[in-house]
N, C-alpha and C positions, 0 to 999 in steps of 0.2 A: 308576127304570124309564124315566119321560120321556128323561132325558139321555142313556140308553143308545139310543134310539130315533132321536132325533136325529140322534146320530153313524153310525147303522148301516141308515138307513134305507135306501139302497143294497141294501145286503147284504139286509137281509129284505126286497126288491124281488125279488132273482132269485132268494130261497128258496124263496118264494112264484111265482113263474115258470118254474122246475122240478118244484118240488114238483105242481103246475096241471097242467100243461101231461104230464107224465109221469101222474098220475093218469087224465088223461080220457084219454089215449091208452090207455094198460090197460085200462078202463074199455068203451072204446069196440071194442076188440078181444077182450073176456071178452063183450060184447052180440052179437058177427057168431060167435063161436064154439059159442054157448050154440045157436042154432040154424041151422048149417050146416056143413059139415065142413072141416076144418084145409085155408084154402090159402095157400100160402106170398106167392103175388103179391097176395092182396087185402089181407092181414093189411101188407106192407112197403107196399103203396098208402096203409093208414089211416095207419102210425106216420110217413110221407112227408109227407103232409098235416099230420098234427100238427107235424111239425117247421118247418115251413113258416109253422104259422099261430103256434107260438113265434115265428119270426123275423119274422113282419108284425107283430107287438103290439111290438115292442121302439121300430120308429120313431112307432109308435101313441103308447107312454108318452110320448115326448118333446112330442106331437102337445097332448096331453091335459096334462102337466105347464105348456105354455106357456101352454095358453087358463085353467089354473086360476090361474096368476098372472096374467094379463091383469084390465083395466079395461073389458072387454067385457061387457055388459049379461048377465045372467044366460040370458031371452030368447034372446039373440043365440047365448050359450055354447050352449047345450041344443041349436040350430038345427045351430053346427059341428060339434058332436059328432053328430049327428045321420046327416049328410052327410056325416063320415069313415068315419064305420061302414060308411056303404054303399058308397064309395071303398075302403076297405081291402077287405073282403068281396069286392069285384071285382078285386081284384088280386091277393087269395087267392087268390080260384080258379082265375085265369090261371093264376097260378105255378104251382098245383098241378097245372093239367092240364099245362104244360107239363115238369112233374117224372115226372109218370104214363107219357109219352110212351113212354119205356122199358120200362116196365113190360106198357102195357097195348097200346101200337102206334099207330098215324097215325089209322086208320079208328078204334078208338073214341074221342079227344078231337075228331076233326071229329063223331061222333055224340053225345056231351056238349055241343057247340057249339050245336044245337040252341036253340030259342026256347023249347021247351018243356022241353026237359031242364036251358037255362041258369037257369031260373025258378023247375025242383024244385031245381035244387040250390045258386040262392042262396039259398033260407033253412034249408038243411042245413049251410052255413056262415053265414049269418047268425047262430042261435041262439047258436054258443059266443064270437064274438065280441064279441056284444050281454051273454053274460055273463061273460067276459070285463073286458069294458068296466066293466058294472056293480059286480060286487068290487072292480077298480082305483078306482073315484071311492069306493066305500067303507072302502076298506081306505086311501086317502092323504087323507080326512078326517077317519078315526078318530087316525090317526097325525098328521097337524095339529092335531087339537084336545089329541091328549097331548102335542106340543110348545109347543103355547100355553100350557098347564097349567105345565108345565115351567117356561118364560121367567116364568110372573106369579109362582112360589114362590119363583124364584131372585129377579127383582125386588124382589121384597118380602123378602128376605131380606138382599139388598143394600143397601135402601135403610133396615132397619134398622139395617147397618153403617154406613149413612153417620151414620144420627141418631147413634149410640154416640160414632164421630171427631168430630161435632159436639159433640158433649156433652164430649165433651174438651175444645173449644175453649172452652166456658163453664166450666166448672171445672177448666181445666187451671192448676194450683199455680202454673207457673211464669209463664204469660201472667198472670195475676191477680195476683201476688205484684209481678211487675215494673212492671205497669200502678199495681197502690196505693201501690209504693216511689216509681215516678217522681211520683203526685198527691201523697204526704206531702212529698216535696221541696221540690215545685211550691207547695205552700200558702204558704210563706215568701218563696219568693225569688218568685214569678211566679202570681200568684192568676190573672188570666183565663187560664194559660194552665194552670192546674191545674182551672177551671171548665172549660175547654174539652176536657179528658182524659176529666175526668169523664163530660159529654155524650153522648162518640164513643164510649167505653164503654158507657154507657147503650143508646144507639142500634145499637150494634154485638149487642150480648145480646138486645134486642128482635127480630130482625131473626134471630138465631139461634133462639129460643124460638118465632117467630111462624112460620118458613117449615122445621122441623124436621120437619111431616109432609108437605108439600111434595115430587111426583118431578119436576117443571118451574118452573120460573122463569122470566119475559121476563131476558134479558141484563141490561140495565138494574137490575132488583133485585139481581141477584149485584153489581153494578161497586158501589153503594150499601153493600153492605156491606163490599167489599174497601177500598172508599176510608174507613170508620170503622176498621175496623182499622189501616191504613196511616196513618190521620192520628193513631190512639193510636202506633205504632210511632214515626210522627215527632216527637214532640211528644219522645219517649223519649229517640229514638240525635240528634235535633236535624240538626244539618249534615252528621253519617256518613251519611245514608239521605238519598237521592235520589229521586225516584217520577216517572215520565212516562206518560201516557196517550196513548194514540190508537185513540183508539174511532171510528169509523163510525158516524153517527147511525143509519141504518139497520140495522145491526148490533144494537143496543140491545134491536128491539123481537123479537128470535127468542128464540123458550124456549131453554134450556139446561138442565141437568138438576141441581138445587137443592148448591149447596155441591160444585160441580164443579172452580171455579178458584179458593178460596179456600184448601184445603192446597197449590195449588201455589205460591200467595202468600206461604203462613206458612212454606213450605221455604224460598223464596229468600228472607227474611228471616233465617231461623234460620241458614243453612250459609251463607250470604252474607257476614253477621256475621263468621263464622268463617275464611273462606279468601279474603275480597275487600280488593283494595288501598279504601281507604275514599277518599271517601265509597261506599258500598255502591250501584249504580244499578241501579234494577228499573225495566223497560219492561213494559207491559201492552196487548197491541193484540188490536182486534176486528175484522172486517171480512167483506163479505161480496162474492164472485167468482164468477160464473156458479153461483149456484145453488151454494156453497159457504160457510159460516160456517167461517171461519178464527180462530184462538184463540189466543194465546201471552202465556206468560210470559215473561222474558228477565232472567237478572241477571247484575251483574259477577262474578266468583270460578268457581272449579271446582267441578267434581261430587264429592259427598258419595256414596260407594259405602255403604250401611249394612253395617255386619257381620251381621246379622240383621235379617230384614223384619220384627221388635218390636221392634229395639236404638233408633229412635229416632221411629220411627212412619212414617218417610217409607216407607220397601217398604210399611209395612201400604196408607196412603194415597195410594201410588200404583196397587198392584193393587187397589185399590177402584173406584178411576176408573177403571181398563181393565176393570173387571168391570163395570162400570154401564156406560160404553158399549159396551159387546159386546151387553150386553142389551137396551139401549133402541134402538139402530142397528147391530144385524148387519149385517156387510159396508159398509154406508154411511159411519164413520166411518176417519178414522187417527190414533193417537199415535204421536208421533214425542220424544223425547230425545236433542236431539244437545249432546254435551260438547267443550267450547270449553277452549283454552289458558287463554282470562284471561274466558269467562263458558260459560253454562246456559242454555238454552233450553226449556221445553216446548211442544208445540205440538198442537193437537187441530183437526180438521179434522172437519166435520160437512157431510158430501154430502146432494142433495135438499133444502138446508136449506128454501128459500118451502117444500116440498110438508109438511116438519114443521110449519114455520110453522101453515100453512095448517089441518094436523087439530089444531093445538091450539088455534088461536080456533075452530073450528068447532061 
């Protein structure tokens, strides 16, 4: 129901603005019939007027849509809104006498014009505007808080998926199997260098176990556990796998969203392996630009198309990460994958990033 809302809220914006607007007009014209008799010019004066006061709420929505996303003191809100209502309500009734003119002639909107008659009949328009007004902040708070509803079930639905890929990486047969082939190797020919497998594995599983209920991260913890992974990888492929960094100290300390760059790490190893002139080189950079956290993977080899988004995990673990940040940074983020003659890039771009910063220490 949430996500149908979401997508439609538009649409039940002016069903609801029809549906309104066409009711009180009936409504208001079944009230002057019930006691007076059928005339044709007052009856086209009301439905005038309604149509009118439909077309003054439409720049009203926009009016009222901005100050509800605004960073304007609650206060202050209540104040604008306040003082649009009575702005619009006078521009109603301009419009409308000047819509009347035809109808009713010259001499009566100069007699409407009146001090006293402008005064009975601003709050003959004030009331519907006023509630008007009132349903709109009610019906687009109810409908906010079913989208929020919405984004925290998919979040957490999401971020279930990600524990699940995670879990993969801890007992995935084949990283394990490979990882204890290369340390039984190692025991013989290279003991510190079979102790030191050992470790980065250790520290790598810790790290997965510990931050698996985890939906942010500082930077810094994800690059900690990419570099145990990558230093088991090295220890593995030896001089095939290449690894460079360039992180941005600043960079480090912004959340990212836990086990975010780590499948895109274990792809460009896995499909790297397979289609790259060797040694295999994977760049890994962080940086941050006006108020931008910029992200990228980079390896030597071509892009691995899967046959199916389960043939080898990469589709699954890549629409995961587009699915968690869609959720965590609507509109604010971009992925990007561009495929290269002789490498792979992934790139993730996270807009506002100080203002995320900012509400996750907060």
């Amino acid at each position: 129901m949430s996500l149908r809302i979401d997508k439609n809220q538009n649409k039940l914006y002016w069903t609801f603005q029809f549906a309104g607007w066409t009711g009180y007009s009936i409504l208001g014209i079944l009230i002057f019939l019930k006691g007076n008799e059928f005339n044709p010019t007052v009856i086209a004066g009301l439905t005038l007027t309604n149509i009118s006061g439909f077309i003054i709420t439409i720049p009203a929505r926009y009016l009222y849509r901005a100050i509800i996303g605004s960073k304007i003191p609650i206060f202050k809100q209540v104040v604008i809104i306040g003082c649009s209502i009575v702005l619009f309500v006078v521009v109603w009734f301009s419009v409308d006498v000047f819509l009347s003119i035809p109808l009713n002639g010259l001499d009566w909107a100069k007699n409407i014009f009146t001090f006293q008659k402008f005064v009975m009949e601003f709050f003959w328009y004030l009331f519907p505007l006023t509630l008007w007004s009132a349903l709109y902040f009610m019906i687009k708070l109810w409908l906010d808080s079913e989208i929020k509803n919405q984004k925290l079930e998919q979040a957490e639905a999401l971020a279930k998926e990600a524990q699940l890929l995670m879990l993969q990486y801890q007992l995935n047969p084949h990283f394990l199997f490979n990882s204890l082939n290369s340390i039984r190797a190692l025991i013989d020919e290279n003991k510190k260098n079979a102790q030191e497998m050992i470790t980065e594995l250790a520290r790598f599983l810790q790290y997965s176990l510990k931050q698996k209920n985890a939906t942010n991260v500082p930077l810094k913890d994800e690059l900690r556990a990419i570099r145990h992974y990558l230093l088991i990888e090295k220890i593995r492929f030896e001089e095939k796998l290449q690894v460079n960094y360039a992180i941005q100290p600043l960079a480090e300390e912004y959340p990212v969203l836990s086990f975010l760059l780590l499948p895109l790490v274990e792809n460009a190893v896995k499909h790297g392996m397979k289609n790259s002139s060797l040694p295999l080189k994977i760049r890994i950079t962080a940086r941050v630009e006006k108020d931008i956290l910029m992200l990228e993977v980079r390896n030597s080899g071509t892009w691995i198309t899967p046959v199916s988004p389960n043939s080898d995990g990469t589709g699954t673990g890549l629409a995961n990460i587009k699915s968690r940040l869609e959720n965590a940074f609507p509109g604010n983020y971009d992925f990007k994958i561009t495929r290269g003659a002789s490498e792979t890039s992934v790139q993730i771009h996270v807009f506002q990033a100080l203002e995320l910063k900012t509400n996750a220490t907060a």
